[in-house]
C-alpha positions as MATLAB code, in Angstrom:
seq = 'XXXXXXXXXXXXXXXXXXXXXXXXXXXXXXXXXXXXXXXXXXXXXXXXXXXXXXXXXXXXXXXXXXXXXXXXXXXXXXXXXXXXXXXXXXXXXXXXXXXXXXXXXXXXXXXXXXXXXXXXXXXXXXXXXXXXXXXXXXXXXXXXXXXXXXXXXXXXXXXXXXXXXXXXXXXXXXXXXXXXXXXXXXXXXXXXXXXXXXXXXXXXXXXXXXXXXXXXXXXXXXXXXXXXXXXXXXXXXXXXXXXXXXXXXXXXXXXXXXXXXXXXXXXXXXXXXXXXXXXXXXXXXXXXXXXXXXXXXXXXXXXXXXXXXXXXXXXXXXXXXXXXXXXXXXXXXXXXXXXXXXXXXXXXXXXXXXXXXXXXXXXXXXXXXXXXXXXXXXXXXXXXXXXXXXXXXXXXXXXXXXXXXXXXXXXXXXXXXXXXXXXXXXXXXXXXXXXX';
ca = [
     105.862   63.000   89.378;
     102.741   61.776   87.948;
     101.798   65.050   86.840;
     104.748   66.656   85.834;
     107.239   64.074   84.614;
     108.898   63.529   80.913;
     111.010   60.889   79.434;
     112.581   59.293   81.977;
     109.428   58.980   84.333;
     111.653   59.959   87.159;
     112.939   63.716   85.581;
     110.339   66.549   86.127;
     109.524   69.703   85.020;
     108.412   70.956   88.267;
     109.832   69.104   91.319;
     107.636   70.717   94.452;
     109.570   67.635   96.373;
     112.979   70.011   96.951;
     110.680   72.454   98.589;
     108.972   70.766  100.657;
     112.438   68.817  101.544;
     113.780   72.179  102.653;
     110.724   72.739  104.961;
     111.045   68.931  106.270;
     114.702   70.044  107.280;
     113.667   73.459  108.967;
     110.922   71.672  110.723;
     113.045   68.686  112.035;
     116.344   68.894  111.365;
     118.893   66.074  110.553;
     115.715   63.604  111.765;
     114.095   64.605  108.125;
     116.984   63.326  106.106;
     116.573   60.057  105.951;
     113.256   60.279  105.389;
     113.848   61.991  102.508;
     116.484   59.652  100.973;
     113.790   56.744  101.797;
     111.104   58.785   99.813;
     113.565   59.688   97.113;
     114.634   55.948   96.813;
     111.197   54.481   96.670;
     110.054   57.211   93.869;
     112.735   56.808   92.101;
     113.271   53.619   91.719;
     110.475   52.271   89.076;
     111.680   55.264   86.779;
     115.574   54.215   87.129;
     114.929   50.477   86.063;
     118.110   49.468   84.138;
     119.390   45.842   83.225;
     121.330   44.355   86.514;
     120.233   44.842   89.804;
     123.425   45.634   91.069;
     123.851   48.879   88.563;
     120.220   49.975   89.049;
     120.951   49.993   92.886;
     123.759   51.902   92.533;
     121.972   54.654   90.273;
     118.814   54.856   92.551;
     120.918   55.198   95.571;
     123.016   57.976   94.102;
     119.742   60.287   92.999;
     118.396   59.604   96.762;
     121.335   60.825   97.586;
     121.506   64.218   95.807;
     118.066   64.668   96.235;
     118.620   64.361  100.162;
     121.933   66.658   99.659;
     119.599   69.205   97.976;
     117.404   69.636  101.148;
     120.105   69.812  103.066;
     122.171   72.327  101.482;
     119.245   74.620  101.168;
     118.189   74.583  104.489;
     122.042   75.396  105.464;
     122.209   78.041  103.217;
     118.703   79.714  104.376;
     120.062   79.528  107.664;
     123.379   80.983  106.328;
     121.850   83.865  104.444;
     118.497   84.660  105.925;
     117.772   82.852  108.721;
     114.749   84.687  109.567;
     113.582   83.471  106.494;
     112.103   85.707  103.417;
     111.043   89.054  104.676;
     111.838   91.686  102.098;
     111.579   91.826   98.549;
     115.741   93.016   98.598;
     116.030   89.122   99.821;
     114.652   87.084   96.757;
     117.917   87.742   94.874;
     119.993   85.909   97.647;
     117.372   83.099   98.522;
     117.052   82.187   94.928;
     120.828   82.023   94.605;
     122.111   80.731   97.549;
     118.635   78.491   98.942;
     117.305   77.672   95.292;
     120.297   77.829   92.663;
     123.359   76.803   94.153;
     122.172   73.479   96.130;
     120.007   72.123   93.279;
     123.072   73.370   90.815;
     125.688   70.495   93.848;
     122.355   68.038   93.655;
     121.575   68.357   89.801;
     125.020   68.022   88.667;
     125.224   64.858   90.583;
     122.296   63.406   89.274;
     122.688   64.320   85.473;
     126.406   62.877   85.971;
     124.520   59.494   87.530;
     122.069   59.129   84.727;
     125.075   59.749   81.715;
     127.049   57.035   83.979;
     123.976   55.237   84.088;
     122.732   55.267   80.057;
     119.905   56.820   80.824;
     120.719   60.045   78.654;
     123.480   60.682   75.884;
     126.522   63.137   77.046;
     124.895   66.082   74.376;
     121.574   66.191   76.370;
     123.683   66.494   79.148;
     123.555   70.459   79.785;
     119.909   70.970   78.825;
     118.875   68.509   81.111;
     121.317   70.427   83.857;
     119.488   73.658   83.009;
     115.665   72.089   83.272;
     116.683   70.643   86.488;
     118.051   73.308   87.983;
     115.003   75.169   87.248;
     112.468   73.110   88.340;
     113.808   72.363   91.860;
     114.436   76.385   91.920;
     111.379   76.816   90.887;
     109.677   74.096   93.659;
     111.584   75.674   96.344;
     109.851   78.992   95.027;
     106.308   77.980   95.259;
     106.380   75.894   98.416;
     108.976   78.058  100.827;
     107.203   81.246  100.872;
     104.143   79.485  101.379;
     105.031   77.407  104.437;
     106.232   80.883  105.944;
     103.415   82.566  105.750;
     101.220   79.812  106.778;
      99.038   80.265  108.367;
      99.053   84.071  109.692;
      99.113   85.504  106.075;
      96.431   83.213  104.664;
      93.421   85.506  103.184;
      90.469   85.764  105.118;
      86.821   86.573  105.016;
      86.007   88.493  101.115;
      90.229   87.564  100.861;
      89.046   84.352   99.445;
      86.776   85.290   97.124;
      89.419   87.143   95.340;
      91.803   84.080   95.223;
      88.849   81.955   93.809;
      88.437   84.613   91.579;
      91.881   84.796   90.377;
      92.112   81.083   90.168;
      89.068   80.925   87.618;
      90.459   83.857   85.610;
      93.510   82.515   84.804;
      91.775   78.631   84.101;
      89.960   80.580   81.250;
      92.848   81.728   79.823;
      94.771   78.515   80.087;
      91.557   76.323   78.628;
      91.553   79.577   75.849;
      95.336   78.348   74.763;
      94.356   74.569   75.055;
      91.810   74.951   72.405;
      93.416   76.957   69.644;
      93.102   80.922   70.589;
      97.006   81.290   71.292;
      98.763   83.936   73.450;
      96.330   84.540   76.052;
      97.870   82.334   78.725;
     100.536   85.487   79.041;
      98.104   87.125   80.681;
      98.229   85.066   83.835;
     100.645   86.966   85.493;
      98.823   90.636   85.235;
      95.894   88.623   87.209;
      98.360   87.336   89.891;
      99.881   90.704   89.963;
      96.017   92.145   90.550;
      95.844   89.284   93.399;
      98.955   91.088   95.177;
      96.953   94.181   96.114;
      94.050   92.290   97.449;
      94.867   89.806   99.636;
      97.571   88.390  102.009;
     100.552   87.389  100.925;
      99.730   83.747  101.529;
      96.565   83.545   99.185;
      99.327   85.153   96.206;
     101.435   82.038   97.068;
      98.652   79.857   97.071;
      97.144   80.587   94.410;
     100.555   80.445   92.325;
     101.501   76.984   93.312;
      98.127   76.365   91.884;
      98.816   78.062   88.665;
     101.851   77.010   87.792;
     101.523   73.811   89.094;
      98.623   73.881   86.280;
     100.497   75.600   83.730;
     103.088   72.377   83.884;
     100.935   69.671   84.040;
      99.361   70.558   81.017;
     102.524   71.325   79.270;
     103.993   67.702   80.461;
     100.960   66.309   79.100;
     101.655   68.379   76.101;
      98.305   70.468   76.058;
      99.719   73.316   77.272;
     100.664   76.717   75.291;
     104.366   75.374   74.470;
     103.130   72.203   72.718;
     104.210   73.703   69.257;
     107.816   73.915   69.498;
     110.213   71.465   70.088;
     110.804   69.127   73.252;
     113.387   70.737   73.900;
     112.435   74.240   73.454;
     109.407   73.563   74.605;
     110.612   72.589   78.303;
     112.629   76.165   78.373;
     110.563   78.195   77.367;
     108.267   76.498   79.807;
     110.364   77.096   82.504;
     111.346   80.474   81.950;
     107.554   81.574   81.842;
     106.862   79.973   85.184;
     110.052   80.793   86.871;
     109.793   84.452   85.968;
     105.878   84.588   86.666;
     106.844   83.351   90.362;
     110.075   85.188   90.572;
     108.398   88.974   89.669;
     104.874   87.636   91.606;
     106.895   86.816   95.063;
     109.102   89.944   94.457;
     106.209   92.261   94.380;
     103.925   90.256   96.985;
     106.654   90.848   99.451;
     107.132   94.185   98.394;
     103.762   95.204   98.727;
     103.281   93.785  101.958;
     106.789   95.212  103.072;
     105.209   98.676  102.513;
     102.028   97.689  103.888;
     103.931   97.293  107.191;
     106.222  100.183  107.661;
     102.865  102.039  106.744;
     101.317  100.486  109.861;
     104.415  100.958  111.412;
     104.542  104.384  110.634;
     100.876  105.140  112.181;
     101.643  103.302  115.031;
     104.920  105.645  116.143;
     102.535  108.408  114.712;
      99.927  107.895  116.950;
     102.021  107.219  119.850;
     103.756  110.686  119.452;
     100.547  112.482  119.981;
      98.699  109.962  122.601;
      99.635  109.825  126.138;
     100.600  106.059  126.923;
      99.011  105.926  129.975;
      95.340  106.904  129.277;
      95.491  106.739  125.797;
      94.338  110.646  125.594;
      95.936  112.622  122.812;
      98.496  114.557  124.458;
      99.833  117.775  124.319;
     101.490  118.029  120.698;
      98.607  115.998  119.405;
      95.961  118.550  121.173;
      97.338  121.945  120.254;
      96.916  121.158  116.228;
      93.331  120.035  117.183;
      92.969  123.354  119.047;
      94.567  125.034  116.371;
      92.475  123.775  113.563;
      89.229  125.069  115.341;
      90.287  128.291  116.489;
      90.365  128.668  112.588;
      87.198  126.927  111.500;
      85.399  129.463  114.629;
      86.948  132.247  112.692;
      85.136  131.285  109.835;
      81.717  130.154  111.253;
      81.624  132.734  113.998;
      80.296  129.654  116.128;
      82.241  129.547  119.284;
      83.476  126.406  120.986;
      85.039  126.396  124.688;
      88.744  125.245  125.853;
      88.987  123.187  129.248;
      91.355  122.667  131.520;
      90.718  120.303  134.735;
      93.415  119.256  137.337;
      92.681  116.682  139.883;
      92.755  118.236  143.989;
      95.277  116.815  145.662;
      96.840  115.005  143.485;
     100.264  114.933  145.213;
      98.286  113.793  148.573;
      96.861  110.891  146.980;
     100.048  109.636  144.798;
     102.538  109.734  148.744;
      99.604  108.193  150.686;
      98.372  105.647  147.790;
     101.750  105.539  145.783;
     102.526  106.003  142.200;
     100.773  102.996  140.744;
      97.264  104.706  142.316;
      97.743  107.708  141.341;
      98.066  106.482  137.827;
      94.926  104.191  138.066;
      93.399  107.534  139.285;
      94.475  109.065  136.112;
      93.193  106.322  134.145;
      89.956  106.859  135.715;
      89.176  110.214  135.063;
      90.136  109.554  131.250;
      87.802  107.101  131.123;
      85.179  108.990  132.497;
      85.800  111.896  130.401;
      85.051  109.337  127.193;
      82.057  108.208  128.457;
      80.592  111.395  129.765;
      81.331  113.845  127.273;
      80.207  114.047  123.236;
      81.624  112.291  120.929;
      82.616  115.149  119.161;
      84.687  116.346  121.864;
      88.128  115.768  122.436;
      90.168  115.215  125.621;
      93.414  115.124  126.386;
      96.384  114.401  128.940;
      98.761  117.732  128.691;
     100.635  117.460  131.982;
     100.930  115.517  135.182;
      97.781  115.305  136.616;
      96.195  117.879  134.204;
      93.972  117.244  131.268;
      92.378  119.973  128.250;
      89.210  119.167  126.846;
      88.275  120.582  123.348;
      84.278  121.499  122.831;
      83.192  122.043  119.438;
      79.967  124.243  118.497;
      79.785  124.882  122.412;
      79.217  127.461  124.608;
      80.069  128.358  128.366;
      76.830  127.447  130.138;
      76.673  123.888  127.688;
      80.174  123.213  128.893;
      79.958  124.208  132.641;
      76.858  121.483  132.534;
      79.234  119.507  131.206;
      82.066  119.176  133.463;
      79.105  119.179  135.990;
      78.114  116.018  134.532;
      81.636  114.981  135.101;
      82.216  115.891  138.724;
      79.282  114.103  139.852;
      79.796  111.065  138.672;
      83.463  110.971  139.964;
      81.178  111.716  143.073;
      79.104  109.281  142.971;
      81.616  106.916  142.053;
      84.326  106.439  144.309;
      87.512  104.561  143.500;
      89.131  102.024  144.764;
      92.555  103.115  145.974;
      95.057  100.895  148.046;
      91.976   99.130  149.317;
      90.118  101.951  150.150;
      87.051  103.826  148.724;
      88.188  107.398  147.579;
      86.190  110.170  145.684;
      88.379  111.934  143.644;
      87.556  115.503  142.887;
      88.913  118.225  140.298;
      88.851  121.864  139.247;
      88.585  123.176  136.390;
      88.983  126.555  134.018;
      87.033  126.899  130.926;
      87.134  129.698  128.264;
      84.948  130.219  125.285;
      86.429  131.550  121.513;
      84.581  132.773  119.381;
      86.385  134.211  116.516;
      88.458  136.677  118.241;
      92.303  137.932  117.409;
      93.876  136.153  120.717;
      95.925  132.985  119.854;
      96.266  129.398  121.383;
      98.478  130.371  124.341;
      96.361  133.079  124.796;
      93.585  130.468  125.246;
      95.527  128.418  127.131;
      96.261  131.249  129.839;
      93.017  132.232  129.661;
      91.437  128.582  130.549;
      94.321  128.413  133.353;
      93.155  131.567  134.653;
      89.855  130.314  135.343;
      91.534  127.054  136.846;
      93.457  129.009  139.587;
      90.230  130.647  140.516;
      88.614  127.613  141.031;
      91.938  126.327  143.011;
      91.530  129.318  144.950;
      87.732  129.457  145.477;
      87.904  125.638  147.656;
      88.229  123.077  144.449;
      86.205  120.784  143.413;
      84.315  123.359  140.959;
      84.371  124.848  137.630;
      85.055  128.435  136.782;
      84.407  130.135  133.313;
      87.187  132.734  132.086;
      86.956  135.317  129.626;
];
C-alpha cells in the first residue's frame, strides 16, 4: 500500500494482497479467512479515517469484508473452473474471468458502493474507480497465482538465473530511460520478458514480472513513471492497461511455451519407448531394423563391411521353470548389461525376441566380431549369476554374418545371421558361428 497507493491511502493501483489472499485460502482453507479480514481491517483502517467512530467502523468493517469475500470467491471459482490450477495457455481466458474478474468485480462493487456511502469519493468517480479496482486486484491475482504454482519446481536454475538478472537490469534501463526525459522506451519491456520466456522456467518469467510491474507502478504512483503526463485519471488506465496486458500476453505465452516444451518431452518419451525394450532398456526390434537399415546403405557406399549378430541364451526355458519368470528376466537383464559394457561404443545391441538379442557392428569384420562375442562369453563365464539363491553361469550361442555392400536385403541378413545361430545350437552351444 505504501508503494502503490493514491488518494485515498487505502485505494491501490496494484493490490498483490487479493493474490496472495487466494493462495492463503488454497493453502488453508476457511482457517485463512479471518485472517484476512483481520489484516484487511488493520490496513485499512488509518486510510478510512472519517469523523465518528461509529461510521468509520462501519466503513472499515465493510472493505474487510469484501476484501475477505474476494479471496474467497476466487479460490471457489479456481476450484470450480480449474482445479488443477493453471496448466495451459487455453486456461488464462477462464482464470482471468472467473478467478480474477468476476470476484474482485462482487468485492469491488462493494467497496466503491462503501466509500460513495461513506464520502470518501463523489458518485461521478464512481465507475472509474470500479474499473481501476477491478484491474488491480485482477492484475495481483495475475502476478502472484502463477507464481505460487510453480514454486518451487519451475524456479530457474544454474545459468537460468543469470538470464532473469539479466532481464531484470534490461528493463530497469529502460524504465530509468523514461524517468529522465527519453520517452517511449519503457514499451519495450515486454519484448525482453517475452525473450525471458524461451530461456528459463516458467517461474523465473513470473518472477521476474511481479518485479517489473510491481516497478512499473510504484513509480507511476509516485508519479515518475512513463504516464506522469496525462491526467490522473488517464494516467491510472492507461497504467493499468499496459501492465495488465504485459502480464496477460507474458503468462499466455510462458505457459504456452512450456506447454509445448512438455508434449515435446512427452513425445520422445512414447518415442523412445516404442523402439526400446522395457525390460533391458535395449532398442528393440522396430527400433533395430532402421539402424540395420541405415548401415546396410552407408556399407554400400563405403564398401567397408560391418557384421550382424544374433545370440540366444542355452536353455533358456530350463532356467525360467526351475528359477521362475522373475530370474529369467534378471538373466536377461544381465546379459544386456554385459553386452554395454563389453562391446564398443559404437555398437548397438538389441532385445528382438524372447530370450534373443541382435547386435549391430559398424566398420567390423568376422574375425573382430567373433573376438568379440568371445569377449562376451567369457565373462558370463567367469561371472556367474545369482539365480534363486544359487550361482549359475549362463551361456549363449550365437550367429554372425558380415555385409559388405552386397544386393541381399535385411531379412536376408537376418536369415543369414540365424543360420549361423542354428549351427551353433546344433554344434553343443555355448559358441559362436560365422555365416556367409
Amino acid at each position: 500500500m505504501l508503494l502503490f497507493s493514491l488518494q485515498p491511502s487505502n485505494i491501490t493501483l496494484l493490490w498483490l494482497a487479493s493474490g496472495i489472499g487466494l493462495v492463503l485460502v488454497l493453502r488453508v482453507g476457511a482457517l485463512a479467512l479471518p485472517v484476512i479480514f483481520l489484516a484487511s481491517l488493520l490496513a485499512n483502517f488509518p486510510g478510512m479515517r472519517h469523523e465518528g467512530a461509529l461510521g468509520q467502523s462501519w466503513h472499515v468493517l465493510i472493505a474487510a469484508a469484501a476484501d475477505t469475500l474476494s479471496a474467497f470467491l476466487a479460490a471457489r471459482f479456481l476450484n470450480w473452473q480449474l482445479p488443477h490450477g493453471l496448466q495451459r495457455a487455453s486456461d488464462l481466458a477462464r482464470f482471468s474471468f472467473y478467478v480474477c474478474v468476476l470476484p474482485t468485480a462482487i468485492s469491488d462493487m462493494l467497496i466503491v458502493l462503501n466509500l460513495a456511502w461513506g464520502g470518501y469519493i463523489r458518485s461521478a468517480e464512481m465507475a472509474d474507480l470500479l474499473r481501476d479496482l477491478i484491474l488491480a486486484d485482477s492484475l495481483g491475482i495475475l502476478l502472484i497465482y502463477p507464481l505460487y504454482q510453480a514454486w518451487p519446481a519451475q524456479l530457474p536454475h544454474g545459468r537460468e538465473w543469470g538470464w532473469v538478472l539479466a532481464a531484470l537490469l534490461f528493463c530497469t534501463v529502460l524504465l530509468a530511460l523514461d524517468i529522465f526525459g527519453v520517452s517511449g522506451w519503457f514499451y519495450f519491456i515486454l519484448p525482453g520478458l517475452l525473450l525471458l520466456v524461451f530461456r528459463v522456467q516458467p517461474g523465473g518469467v513470473y518472477l521476474a514480472l511481479l518485479l517489473i510491474v510491481g516497478a512499473i507502478v510504484a513509480l507511476s504512483a509516485g508519479n515518475r513513471g512513463p504516464f506522469g503526463g496525462f491526467s490522473p485519471e488517464e494516467a491510472h488506465f492507461r497504467l493499468l492497461g499496459f501492465v495488465f496486458t504485459t502480464t496477460f500476453v507474458s503468462l499466455g505465452l510462458a505457459l504456452k511455451y512450456h506447454q509445448l516444451l512438455e508434449a515435446q518431452a512427452s513425445a520422445e518419451h512414447w518415442y523412445r519407448q516404442a523402439l526400446h525394450d522395457p525390460l533391458t532398456g535395449l532398442l528393440n526390434r522396430r527400433g533395430f531394423t532402421p539402424l540395420l537399415a541405415s548401415e546396410h546403405q552407408r556399407v554400400k557406399r563405403s564398401l567397408r563391411p560391418s557384421v550382424l549378430a544374433l545370440i540366444d541364451v542355452d536353455h533358456f526355458k530350463k532356467l525360467n521353470d526351475r528359477y521362475g519368470h522373475a530370474e529369467g528376466d534378471n538373466v536377461l537383464q544381465a546379459l544386456a548389461q554385459v553386452l554395454k559394457t563389453q562391446l564398443r561404443d559404437i555398437d548397438s545391441p538389441a532385445r528382438v525376441g524372447g530370450e534373443e538379442f541382435a547386435v549391430l557392428f559398424p566398420e567390423s569384420n568376422s574375425a573382430q566380431v567373433a573376438e568379440a562375442l568371445e569377449r562376451v562369453r567369457q565373462h558370463l563365464a567367469t561371472h556367474p549369476l545369482r539365480l534363486g539363491g544359487e550361482a549359475v553361469t549362463v551361456t549363449f550361442s550365437a550367429g554372425y554374418v558380415e555385409f559388405a555392400g552386397g544386393i541381399e536385403g535385411i531379412e536376408q541378413l537376418f536369415e543369414a545371421a540365424d543360420r549361423g545361430l542354428y549351427a551353433a545350437k546344433a554344434g553343443g552351444r555355448n559358441r559362436s558361428v560365422a555365416a556367409t
